[in-house]
N, C-alpha and C positions, 0 to 999 in steps of 0.2 A: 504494500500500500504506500501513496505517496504521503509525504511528508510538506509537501509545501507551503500546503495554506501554515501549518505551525511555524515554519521555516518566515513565513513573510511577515507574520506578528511580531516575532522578535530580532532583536540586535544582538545576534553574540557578541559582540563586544561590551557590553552594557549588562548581561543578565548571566547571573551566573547558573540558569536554567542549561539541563543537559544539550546539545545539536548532537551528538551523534548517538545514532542505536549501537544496541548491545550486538555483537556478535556471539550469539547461540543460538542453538534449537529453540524452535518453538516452543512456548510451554500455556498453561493453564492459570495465569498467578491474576488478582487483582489486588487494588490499591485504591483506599479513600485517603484523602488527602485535603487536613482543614486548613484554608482558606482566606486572609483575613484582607481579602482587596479592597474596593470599593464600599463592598458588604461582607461581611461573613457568609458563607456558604462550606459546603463539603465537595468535593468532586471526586467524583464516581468512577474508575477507570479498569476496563477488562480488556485483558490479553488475548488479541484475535488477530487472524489475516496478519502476523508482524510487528501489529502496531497495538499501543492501547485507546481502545475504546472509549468514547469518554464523555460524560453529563454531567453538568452543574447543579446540585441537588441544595438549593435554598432551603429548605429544613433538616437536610439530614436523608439517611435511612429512615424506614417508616420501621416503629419496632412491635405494633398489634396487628393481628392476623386481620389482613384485609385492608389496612392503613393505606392511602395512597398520598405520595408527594410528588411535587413539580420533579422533572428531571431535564435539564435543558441540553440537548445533543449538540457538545462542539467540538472543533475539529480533532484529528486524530492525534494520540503523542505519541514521541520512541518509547521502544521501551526501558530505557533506562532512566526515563522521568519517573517508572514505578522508583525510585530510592531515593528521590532528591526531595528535601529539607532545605529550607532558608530563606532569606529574604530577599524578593527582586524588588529591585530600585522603583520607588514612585517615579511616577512618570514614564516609567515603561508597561507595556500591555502586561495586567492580571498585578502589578505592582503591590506588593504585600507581602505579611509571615507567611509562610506555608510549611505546613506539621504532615510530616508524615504519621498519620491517626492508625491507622490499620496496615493491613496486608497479608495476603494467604494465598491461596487457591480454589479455585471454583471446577465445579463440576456442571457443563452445561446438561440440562435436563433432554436432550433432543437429538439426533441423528448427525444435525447437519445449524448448528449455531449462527454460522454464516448467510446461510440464506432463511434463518430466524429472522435473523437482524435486520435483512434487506426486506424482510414483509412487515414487519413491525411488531413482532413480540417476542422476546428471547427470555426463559426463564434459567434460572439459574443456583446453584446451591454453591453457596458461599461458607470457605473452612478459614477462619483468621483467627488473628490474637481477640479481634474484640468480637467481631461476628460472628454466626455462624446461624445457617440455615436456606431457606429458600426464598426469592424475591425475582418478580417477574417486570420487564422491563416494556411497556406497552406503547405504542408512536399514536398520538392523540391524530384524527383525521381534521385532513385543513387548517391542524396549529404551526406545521412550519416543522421547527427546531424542536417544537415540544412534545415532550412524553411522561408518562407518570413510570414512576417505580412502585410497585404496590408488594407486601411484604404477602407471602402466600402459604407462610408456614404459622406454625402457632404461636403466639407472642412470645417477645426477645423479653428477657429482664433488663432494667435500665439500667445505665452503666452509672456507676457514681459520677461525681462532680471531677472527683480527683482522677478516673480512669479516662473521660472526656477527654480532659485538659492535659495529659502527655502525652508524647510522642512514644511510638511503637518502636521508632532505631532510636531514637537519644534518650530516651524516659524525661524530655525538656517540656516543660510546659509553651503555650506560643507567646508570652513574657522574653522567657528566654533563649527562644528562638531569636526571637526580635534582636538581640541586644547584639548577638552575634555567636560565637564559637561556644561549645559549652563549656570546654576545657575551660579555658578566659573567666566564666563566668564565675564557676563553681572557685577560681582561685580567688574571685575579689569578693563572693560575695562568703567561703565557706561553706556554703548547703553543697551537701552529697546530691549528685546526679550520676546516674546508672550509664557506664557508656557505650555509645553503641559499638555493638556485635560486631557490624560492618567497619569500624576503623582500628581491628586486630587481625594481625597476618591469617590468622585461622581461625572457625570456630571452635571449640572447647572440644575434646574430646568425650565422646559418652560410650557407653559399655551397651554392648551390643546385646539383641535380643536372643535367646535361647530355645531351642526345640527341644520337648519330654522325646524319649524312645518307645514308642510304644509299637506292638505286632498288629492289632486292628486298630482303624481308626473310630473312637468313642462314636454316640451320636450326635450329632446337629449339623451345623448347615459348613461342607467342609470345600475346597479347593484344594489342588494339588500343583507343585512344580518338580522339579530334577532336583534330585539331590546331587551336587558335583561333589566331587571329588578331589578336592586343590585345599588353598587356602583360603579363611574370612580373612576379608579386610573392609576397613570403610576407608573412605578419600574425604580427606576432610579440605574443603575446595575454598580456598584464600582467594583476594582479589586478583593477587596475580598467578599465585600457584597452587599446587595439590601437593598434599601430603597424604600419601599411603599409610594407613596404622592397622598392627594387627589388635586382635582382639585383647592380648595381654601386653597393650601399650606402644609395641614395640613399632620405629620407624622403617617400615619397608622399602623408602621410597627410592633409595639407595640400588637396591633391589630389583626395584620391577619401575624403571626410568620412561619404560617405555609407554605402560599404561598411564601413569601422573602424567607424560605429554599430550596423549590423547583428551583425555577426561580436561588437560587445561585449556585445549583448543573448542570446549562447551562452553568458556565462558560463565561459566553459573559460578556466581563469587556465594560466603557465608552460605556455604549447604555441604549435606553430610550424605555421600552415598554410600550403602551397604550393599554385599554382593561377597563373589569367592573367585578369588584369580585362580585360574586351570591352564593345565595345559593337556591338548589331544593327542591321544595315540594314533594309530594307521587308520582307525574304524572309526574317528570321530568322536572318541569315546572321552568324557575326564581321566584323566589318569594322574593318580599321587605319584606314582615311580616317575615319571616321565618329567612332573612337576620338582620331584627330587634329582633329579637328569640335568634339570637343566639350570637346576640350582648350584651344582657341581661343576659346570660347565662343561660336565661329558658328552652333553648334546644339545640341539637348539629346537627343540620341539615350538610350534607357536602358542603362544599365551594369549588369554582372552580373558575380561574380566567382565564376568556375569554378573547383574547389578539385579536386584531383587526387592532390594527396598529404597527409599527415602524420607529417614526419620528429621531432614532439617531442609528446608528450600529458603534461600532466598533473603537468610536470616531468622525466617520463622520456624519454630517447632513445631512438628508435626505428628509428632510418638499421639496425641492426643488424639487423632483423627483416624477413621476405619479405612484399612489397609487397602481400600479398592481404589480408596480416593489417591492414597501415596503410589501405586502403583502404576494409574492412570496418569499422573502428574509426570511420574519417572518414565515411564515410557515415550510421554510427546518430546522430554529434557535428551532422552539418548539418541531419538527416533533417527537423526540426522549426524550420528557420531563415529563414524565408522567400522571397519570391521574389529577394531579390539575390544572394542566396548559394546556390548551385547545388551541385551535387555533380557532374565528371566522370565519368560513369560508363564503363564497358566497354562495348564494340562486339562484344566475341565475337573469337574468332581465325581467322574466315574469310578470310582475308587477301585475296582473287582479289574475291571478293561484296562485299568491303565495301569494296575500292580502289573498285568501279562505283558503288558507289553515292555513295561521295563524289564522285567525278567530275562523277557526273549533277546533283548537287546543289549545282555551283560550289563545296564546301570546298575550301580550302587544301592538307590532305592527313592522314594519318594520324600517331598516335607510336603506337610499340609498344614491349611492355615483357616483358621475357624473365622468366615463370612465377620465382615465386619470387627473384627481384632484389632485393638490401639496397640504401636510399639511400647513395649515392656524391656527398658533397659534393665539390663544383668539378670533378670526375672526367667525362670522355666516354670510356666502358667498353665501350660499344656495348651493354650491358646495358639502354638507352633507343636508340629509334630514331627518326628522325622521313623519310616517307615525302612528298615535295611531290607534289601533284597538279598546283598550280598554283604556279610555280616565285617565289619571292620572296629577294631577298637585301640582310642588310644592309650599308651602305656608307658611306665617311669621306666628309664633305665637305671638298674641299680648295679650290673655287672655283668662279668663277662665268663667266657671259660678258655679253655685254652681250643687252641689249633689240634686238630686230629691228622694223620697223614702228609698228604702234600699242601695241605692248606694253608695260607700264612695269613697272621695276623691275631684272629681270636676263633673260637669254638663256635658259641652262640650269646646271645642276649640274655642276660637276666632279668628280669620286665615285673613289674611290680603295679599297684594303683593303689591311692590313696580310699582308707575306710575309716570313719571317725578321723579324720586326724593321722594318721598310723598307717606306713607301708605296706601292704600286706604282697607278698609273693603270686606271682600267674604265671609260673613255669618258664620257659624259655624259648626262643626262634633261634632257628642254625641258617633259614633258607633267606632267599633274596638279597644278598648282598655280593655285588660285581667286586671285583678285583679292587677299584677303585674306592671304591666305597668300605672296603676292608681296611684297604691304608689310611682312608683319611679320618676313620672311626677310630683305630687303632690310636695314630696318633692322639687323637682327643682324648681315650680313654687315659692314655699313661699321664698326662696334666690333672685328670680326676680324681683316681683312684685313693682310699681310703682304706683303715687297718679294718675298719670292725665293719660287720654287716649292716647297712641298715634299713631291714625289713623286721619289723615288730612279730611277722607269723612266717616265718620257710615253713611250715610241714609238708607242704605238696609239693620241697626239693629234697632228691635224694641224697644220700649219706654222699654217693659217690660225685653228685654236682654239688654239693657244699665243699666237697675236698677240693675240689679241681675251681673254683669258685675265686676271681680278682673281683674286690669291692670298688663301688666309684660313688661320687659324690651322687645324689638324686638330682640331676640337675638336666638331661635330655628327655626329651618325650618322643615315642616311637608313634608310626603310626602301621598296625598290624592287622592283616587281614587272615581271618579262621574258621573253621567249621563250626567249631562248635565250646562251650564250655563241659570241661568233664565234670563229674563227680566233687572231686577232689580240689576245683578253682585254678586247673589249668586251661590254658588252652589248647584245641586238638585242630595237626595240621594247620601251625601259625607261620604264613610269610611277612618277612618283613618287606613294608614301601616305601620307608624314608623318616625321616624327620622332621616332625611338626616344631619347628621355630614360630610359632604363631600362638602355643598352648603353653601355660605356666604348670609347672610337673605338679604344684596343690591342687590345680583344677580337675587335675585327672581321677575319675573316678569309675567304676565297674558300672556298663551299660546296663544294666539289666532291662526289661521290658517292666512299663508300668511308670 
């Protein structure tokens, strides 16, 4: 969409209002924004066709079901006027404070929003810091410019005096909007002002949500995706950069150079993608070893980072809001991202058809996410589920044994998981590890190692692996795939896939189902 008529109104030299749009994807977001030109007003702005959308709402949102107010349609903004805060100079067109008041994302109610728009009624479900719900957008006949906004869900609670009167990025009331910088303000005047999100290299780090293990899925209303087989990470996405974090803190970005480029050329500044970097074997498959491959540098398999969630957009939190809506958000943000960066999408909630099919097709196995679910940071709610086909688990390395024959390096793993607090023993893996991977474990292990054992229960190791038994600090987590658990709390038929540097060895605990 063109820009011009906004372009001809003002003087970039004069106004410290945005001229250039954002270079990203498309996305779903709106923004009110108070107002104090000539008159006080709100304006009303949604993400469409490029541009934002945009009406001058003389009273406001209407907040009782059925309420209708003025909405005066004028021309179109970039959209990076959705962030912009301050004052344009009197005398120049719209001259006054301007508060960024709200901002979220919207879910249009319709097929085709766009040619809503062009017939005159767009309705709309609005997720923000101060709003949230449904308002329909109606083009009065023979008024011109004018249209009503009428609110079409059930009445809003009204926001306090005090919640009105701040800003959404600076928490500044439009006092001190007015005066100038908030930094400045808060030194001369003393009062605490909250600052905004958007003028730190990153946003905050948060702890990622959690899937229960369960064999069938409970009942209610469920979806399903892929379970991959790589690493979680979120990209915690700065104004000008990305940073890679795994789930136990740690920075990947070092790491995986290549996804932070991709994910930086979206553009999306203050937001937090969740997802799991993989990499594919010959058949298309996730694969950990391959992902351990090429973390080695023994091979260059290609890497893709499947994004699944989006618990922060744009500065706003969005854990708050049902997972259809974040999904839907993140899908139109990647839609245009290239081939590294993926979008998880939905399987359907077939549950019975789409176990078989993964089956058939050697995945891992399923997560499912219960209809309507808010993000649950560090929480396992059972509101995520995760369904193994192929049974995989991770595990403490607590030591090693020796070399049998022609083998060099070590024997096999001594693999532990934390219970109550306390190491307890799960037997040992001799299988999956290349030549390479023997040397460079080796090595590690001789920097580790330790005099006393430290597993609180060995019974299920025998007389003759305790003999033959080098202890190492509990400090690597494996990640091992097996048939089955014995009797006795080992595992039967365990290969090793690599090493999970993304898992803290307290977190690891024994899968069980339930």
């Amino acid at each position: 969409m063109s820009l011009k008529t906004y372009h001809s109104k003002r003087n970039s030299q004069k106004t410290p209002e945005p001229w250039k749009d954002l270079r990203r994807a498309a996305g779903r977001t709106f923004v009110v924004q108070k107002h104090a030109a000539s008159r006080l007003h709100y304006d009303f702005r949604l993400e469409l066709g490029g541009v934002l959308k945009s009406w001058a709402l003389p009273k406001g949102l209407p907040f009782r079901h059925g309420e209708k107010h003025l909405a005066v349609h004028v021309e179109d903004h970039p959209r990076s006027y959705g962030d912009f805060e301050g004052a344009i100079p009197k005398g120049q067109y719209g001259g006054g404070t301007v508060m960024l008041w709200d901002r979220g994302i919207y879910k249009p109610l319709s097929r085709s929003p766009r040619k809503d728009l062009e017939a005159g009624k767009l309705h709309v479900e609005l997720h923000g810091e101060k709003l949230s719900g449904e308002w329909t957008l109606v083009r009065m006949r023979g008024k011109g410019n004018e249209w009503l906004i009428i609110r079409s869900d059930r009445d809003l609670r009204p926001l306090s005096a005090r919640a009105d009167d701040r800003s959404v990025k600076s928490g500044c009331t439009m006092k001190q909007i007015e005066k100038g910088d908030p930094s400045r303000k808060q030194a001369a005047s003393g009062e605490k002002v909250e600052p905004s999100a958007g003028r730190k290299p990153f946003p905050p780090f948060i702890e990622t949500m959690k899937a229960l293990t369960v064999e069938q899925p409970p009942p209610g209303d469920w979806f399903y995706e892929i379970k991959f087989d790589g690493w979680r990470a979120l990209a915690l996405c700065g104004r000008e950069q990305v940073k890679i974090m795994s789930r136990n803190h740690r920075d990947m970005t070092g790491i995986f150079p290549e996804i932070a480029h991709a994910i930086e050329r979206l553009g999306i500044g203050d937001s937090i993608l969740d997802g799991e970097i993989v990499a594919l074997d010959s058949q298309g498959r996730s694969s950990f070893q391959a992902l351990q491959a090429y973390r080695l540098a023994s091979e260059s398999p290609a890497l893709f980072y499947y994004v699944f969630d989006l618990p922060r957009y744009n500065g706003g939190d969005l854990r708050g809001r049902p997972v259809e809506v974040r999904k839907e958000m993140l899908r139109e943000i990647v839609s245009d991202a290239g081939e590294m960066i993926r979008f998880s999408d939905s399987l359907g909630s077939n549950y019975r058809k789409l176990r078989n099919q993964v089956g058939a097709l050697g995945l891992e196995g399923l997560i499912g996410k219960r209809a309507g679910s808010l993000y649950e940071s560090g929480r396992r709610s059972g509101a995520w589920i995760k369904i193994k086909i192929v049974r995989e688990q991770e595990l403490v390395i607590a030591g090693y044994t020796d070399p049998q024959g022609s083998r060099s390096g070590f024997g096999a793993i001594l693999l532990g998981y934390y219970k109550q607090g306390k190491l307890v023993s799960a037997g040992k893996a001799g299988t999956g590890f290349s030549d390479a991977l023997l040397r460079s474990l080796s090595a590690r292990f001789r920097q580790m190692q330790r005099g006393t054992m430290p597993f609180s229960d060995a019974r299920n190791l025998t007389p003759a692996e305790l003999r033959s038994a080098h202890w190492v600090w509990p400090e690597l987590v494996a990640q091992i795939r097996f048939r089955e658990w014995t009797g006795d709390g080992r595992l039967r038929q365990p290969v090793f896939l690599g090493l999970r540097e993304d898992k803290a060895p307290r977190d690891v605990v024994r899968e069980d189902i339930g």
